[in-house]
C-alpha positions in Angstrom: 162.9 -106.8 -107.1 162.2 -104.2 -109.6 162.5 -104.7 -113.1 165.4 -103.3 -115.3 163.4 -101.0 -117.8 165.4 -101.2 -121.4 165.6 -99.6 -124.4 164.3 -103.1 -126.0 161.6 -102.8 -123.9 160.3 -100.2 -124.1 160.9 -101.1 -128.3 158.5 -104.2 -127.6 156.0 -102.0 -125.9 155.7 -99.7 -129.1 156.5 -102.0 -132.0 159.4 -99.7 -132.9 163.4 -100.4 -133.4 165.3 -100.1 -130.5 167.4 -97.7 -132.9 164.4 -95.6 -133.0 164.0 -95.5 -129.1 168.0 -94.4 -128.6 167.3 -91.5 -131.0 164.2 -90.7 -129.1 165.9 -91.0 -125.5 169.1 -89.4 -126.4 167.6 -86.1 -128.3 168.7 -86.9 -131.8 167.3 -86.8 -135.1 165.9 -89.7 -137.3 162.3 -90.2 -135.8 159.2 -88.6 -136.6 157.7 -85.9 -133.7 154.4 -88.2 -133.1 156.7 -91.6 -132.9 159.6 -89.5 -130.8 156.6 -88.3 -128.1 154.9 -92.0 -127.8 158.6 -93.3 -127.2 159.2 -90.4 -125.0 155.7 -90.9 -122.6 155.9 -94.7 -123.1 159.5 -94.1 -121.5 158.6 -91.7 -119.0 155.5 -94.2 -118.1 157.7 -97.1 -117.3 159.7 -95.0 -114.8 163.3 -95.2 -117.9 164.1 -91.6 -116.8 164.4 -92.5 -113.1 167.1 -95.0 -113.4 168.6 -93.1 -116.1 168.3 -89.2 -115.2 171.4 -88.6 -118.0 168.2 -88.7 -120.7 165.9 -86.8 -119.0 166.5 -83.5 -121.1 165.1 -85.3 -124.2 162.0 -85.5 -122.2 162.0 -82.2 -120.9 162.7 -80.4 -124.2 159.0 -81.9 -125.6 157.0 -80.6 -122.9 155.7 -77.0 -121.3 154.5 -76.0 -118.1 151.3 -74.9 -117.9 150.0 -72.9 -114.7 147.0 -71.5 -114.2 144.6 -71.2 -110.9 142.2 -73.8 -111.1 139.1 -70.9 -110.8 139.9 -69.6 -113.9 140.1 -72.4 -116.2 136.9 -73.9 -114.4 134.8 -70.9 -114.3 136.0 -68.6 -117.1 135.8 -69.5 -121.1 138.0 -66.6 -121.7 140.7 -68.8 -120.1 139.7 -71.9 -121.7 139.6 -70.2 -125.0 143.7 -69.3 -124.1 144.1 -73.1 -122.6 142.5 -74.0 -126.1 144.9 -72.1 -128.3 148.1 -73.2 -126.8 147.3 -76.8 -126.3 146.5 -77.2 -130.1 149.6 -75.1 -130.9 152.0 -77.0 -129.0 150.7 -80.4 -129.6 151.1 -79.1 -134.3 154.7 -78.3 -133.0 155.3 -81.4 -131.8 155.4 -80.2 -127.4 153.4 -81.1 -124.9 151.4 -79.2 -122.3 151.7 -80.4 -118.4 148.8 -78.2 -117.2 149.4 -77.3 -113.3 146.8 -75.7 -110.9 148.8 -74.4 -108.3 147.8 -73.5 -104.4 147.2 -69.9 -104.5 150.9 -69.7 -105.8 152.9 -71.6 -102.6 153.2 -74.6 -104.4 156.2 -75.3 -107.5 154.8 -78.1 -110.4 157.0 -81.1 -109.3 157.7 -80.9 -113.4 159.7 -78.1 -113.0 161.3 -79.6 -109.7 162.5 -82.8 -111.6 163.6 -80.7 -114.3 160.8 -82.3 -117.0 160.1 -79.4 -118.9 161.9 -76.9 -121.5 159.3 -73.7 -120.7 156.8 -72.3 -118.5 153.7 -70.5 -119.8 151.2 -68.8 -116.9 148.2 -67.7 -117.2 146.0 -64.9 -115.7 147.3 -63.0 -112.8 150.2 -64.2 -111.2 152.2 -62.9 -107.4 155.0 -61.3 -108.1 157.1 -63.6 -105.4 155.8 -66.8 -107.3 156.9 -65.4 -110.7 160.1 -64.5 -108.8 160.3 -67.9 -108.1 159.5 -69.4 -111.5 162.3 -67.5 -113.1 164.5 -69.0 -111.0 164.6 -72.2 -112.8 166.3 -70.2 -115.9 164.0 -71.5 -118.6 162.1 -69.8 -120.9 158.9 -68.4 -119.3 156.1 -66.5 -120.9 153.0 -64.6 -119.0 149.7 -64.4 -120.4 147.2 -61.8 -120.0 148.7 -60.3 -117.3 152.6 -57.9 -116.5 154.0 -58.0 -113.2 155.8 -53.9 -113.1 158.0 -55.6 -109.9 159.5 -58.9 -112.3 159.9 -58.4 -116.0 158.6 -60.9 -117.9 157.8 -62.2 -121.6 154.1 -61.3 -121.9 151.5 -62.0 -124.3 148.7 -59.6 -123.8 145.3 -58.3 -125.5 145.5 -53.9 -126.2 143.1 -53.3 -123.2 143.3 -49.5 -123.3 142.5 -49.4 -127.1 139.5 -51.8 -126.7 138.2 -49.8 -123.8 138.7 -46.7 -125.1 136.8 -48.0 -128.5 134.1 -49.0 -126.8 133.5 -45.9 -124.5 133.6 -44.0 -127.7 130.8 -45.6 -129.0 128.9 -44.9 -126.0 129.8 -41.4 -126.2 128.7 -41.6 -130.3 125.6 -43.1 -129.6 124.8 -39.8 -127.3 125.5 -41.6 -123.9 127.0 -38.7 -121.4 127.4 -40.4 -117.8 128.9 -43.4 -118.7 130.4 -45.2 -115.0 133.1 -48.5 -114.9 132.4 -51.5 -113.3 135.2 -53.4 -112.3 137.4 -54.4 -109.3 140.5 -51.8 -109.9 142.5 -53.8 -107.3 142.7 -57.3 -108.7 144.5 -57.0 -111.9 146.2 -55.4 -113.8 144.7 -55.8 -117.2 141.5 -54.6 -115.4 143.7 -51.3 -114.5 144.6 -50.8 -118.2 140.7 -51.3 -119.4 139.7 -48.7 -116.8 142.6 -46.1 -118.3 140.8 -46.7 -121.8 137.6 -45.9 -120.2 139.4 -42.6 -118.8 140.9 -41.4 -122.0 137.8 -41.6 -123.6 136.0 -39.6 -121.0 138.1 -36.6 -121.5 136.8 -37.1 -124.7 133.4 -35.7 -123.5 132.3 -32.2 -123.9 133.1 -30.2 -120.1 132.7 -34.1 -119.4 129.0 -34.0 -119.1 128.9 -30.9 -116.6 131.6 -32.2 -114.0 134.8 -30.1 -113.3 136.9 -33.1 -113.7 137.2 -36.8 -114.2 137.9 -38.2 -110.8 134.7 -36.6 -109.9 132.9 -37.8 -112.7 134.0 -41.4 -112.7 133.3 -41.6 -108.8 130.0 -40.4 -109.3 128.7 -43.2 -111.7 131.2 -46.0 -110.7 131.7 -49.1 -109.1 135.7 -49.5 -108.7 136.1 -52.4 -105.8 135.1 -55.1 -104.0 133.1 -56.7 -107.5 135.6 -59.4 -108.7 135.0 -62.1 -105.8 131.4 -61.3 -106.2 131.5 -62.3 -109.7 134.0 -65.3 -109.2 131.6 -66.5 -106.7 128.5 -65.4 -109.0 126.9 -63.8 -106.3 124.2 -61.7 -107.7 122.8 -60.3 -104.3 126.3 -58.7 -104.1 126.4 -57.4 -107.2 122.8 -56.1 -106.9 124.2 -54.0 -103.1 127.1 -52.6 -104.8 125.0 -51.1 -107.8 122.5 -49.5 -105.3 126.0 -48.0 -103.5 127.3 -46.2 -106.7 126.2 -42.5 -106.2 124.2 -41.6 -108.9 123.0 -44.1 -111.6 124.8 -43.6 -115.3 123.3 -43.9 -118.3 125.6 -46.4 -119.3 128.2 -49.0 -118.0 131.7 -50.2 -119.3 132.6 -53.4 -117.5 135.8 -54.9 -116.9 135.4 -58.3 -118.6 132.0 -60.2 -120.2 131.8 -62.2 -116.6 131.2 -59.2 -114.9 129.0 -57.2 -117.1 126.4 -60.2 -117.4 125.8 -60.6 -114.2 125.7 -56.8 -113.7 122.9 -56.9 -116.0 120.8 -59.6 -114.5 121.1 -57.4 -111.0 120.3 -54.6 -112.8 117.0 -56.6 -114.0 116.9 -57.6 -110.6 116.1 -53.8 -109.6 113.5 -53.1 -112.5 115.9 -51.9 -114.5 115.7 -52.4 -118.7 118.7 -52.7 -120.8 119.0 -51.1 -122.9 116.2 -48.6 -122.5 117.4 -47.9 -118.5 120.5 -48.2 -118.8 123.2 -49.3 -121.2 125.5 -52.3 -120.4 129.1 -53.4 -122.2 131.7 -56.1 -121.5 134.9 -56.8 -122.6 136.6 -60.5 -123.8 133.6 -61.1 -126.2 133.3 -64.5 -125.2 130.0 -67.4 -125.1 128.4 -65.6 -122.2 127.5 -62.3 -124.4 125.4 -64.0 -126.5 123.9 -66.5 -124.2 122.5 -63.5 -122.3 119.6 -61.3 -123.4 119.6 -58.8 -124.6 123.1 -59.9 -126.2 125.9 -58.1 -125.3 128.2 -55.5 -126.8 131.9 -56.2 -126.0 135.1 -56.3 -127.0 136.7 -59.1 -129.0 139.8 -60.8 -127.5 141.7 -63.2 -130.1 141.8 -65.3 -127.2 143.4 -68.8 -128.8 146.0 -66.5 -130.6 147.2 -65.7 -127.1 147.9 -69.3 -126.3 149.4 -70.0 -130.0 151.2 -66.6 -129.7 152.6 -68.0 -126.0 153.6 -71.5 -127.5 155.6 -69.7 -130.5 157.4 -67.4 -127.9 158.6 -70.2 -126.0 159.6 -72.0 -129.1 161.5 -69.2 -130.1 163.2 -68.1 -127.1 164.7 -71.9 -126.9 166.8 -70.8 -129.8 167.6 -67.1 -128.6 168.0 -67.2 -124.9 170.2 -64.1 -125.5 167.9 -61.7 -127.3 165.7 -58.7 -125.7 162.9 -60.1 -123.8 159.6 -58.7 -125.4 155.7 -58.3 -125.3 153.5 -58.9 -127.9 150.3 -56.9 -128.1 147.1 -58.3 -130.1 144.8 -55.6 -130.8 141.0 -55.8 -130.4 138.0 -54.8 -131.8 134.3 -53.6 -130.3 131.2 -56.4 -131.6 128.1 -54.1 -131.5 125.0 -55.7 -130.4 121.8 -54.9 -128.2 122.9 -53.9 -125.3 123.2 -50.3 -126.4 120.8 -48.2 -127.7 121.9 -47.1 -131.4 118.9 -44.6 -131.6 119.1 -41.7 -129.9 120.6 -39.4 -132.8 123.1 -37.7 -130.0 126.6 -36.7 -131.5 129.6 -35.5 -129.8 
């Protein structure tokens, strides 16, 4: 037979007053955050909540879902920079974080089913039917680093346009006049808004270097699909196809992330070409990989942990406002110069 799990128990577990544990159970004031979580995970551990479901919303109001797919928090420190933010953010606010990697979006955290949790924070791109489904549950949710057009949603997201249009500028300062993109136009849409920086600062070029237009300018030095499984799945021979594909070599490439302009640059080595002196290479996220690589790369700085803090406090807040305006919150960005561009070629626009 299984045994009755008490409030004195769980009290002798903890070395804490059984008055203690009834403020912790029942959502009240009186205890500390760090002694009302052990009580609360001590409780939840010895299965209290499942014979007594009435005090499950004290649980639930301490914790947030977190769901992200698995290959991003694996394979990308960008990610684990965001992962990294919010974490330390809930946990000096007194949450946790239940961190869910779910099946290419079919499957719902059973925290959310059993009703454990008081918000839900996804990250990276995210179906518009799962996010559908996620709001469903009517508590707080907040989207980071990417905005679903179909389901409107609280998102938290980096000013890709400005950073991308920033660092195409300097491209174009540093006397650069065929300048292509790299990056996968149809997996996200943050990589749609860095590729309309890009853009706006093309029209920036004078009679944009001899072409008639932009759409045929940018087709004739870009890459613009089939790259982001190549460079989830790092495969450089890939990579090193699509480059010979793109119709006429630029001077210069603005990728779509860091992940993707490092490996660009070691198939561009791959084909004998030097970077800088061949051929200019920047990125976009500014995280460990641009200067693990040589020569180290130029980018754009992401406050990447301020997204996850910035996530955390939204949630927070929205608790206490469930009736206000949803919004977005914007953090700008700013270009790190290094090698990967030549600075020397005394060009101006």
């Amino acid at each position: 037979m299984k045994q009755r799990i008490t409030m004195k128990k769980i009290a002798e577990e903890l070395h804490v007053s059984v008055n203690a544990v009834s403020l912790a159970v029942n959502g009240k004031n009186g205890v500390g955050k760090e002694t009302r979580n052990r009580i609360l995970n001590k409780a939840e551990e010895m299965g209290y909540f499942d014979a007594k479901p009435q005090y499950g919303k004290a649980f639930a109001n301490k914790n947030i879902c977190l769901i992200i797919q698995a290959k991003y928090f694996q394979n990308s420190d960008f990610y684990s920079a965001i992962v990294l933010g919010l974490e330390s953010e809930a946990k000096r606010k007194g949450y946790e974080v239940l961190v869910n990697f779910p099946d290419k979006f079919k499957d719902i955290p059973d925290c959310l089913i059993q009703g454990r949790v008081c918000g839900i924070i996804s990250v990276g791109k995210i179906s518009d039917d799962y996010l559908h489904e996620l709001k469903q549950f009517r508590i707080p949710l907040v989207v980071i680093d990417h905005m679903s057009l179909a389901v409107p949603s609280e998102c938290i997201l980096s000013n890709n346009k400005q950073g991308s249009y920033a660092v195409t500028r300097l491209l174009i300062q540093n006397g650069y006049r065929k300048i292509g993109f790299f990056g996968d136009l149809n997996y996200s849409m943050s990589i749609k808004e860095r590729f309309a920086g890009y853009r706006e600062a093309i029209y920036t070029l004078p009679f944009f270097a001899g072409y008639s237009d932009t759409v045929q300018y940018i087709l004739k030095f870009s890459a613009l699909q089939d790259i982001e499984k190549s460079v989830i799945q790092h495969d450089l021979d890939k990579l090193a196809d699509t480059v010979r594909k793109v119709h006429e070599m630029p001077e210069a490439f603005v990728c779509s992330n860091d992940d993707a302009a490092v490996l660009l640059m070691h198939a561009l080595q791959k084909l004998n070409y030097q970077i800088p002196k061949d051929i200019a290479v920047v990125g976009f996220d500014n995280t460990a990989l641009s200067t693990a690589v040589l020569p180290r790369l130029t980018t754009v700085n992401v406050h990447k942990e301020e997204l996850g803090k910035e996530a955390v406090d939204r949630i927070l807040w929205r608790l206490n406002h469930p009736d206000e305006p949803m919004k977005n919150t914007v953090l700008n960005v700013e270009v790190v110069e290094r090698d990967s561009v030549k600075k020397d070629s005394g060009k101006k626009d």
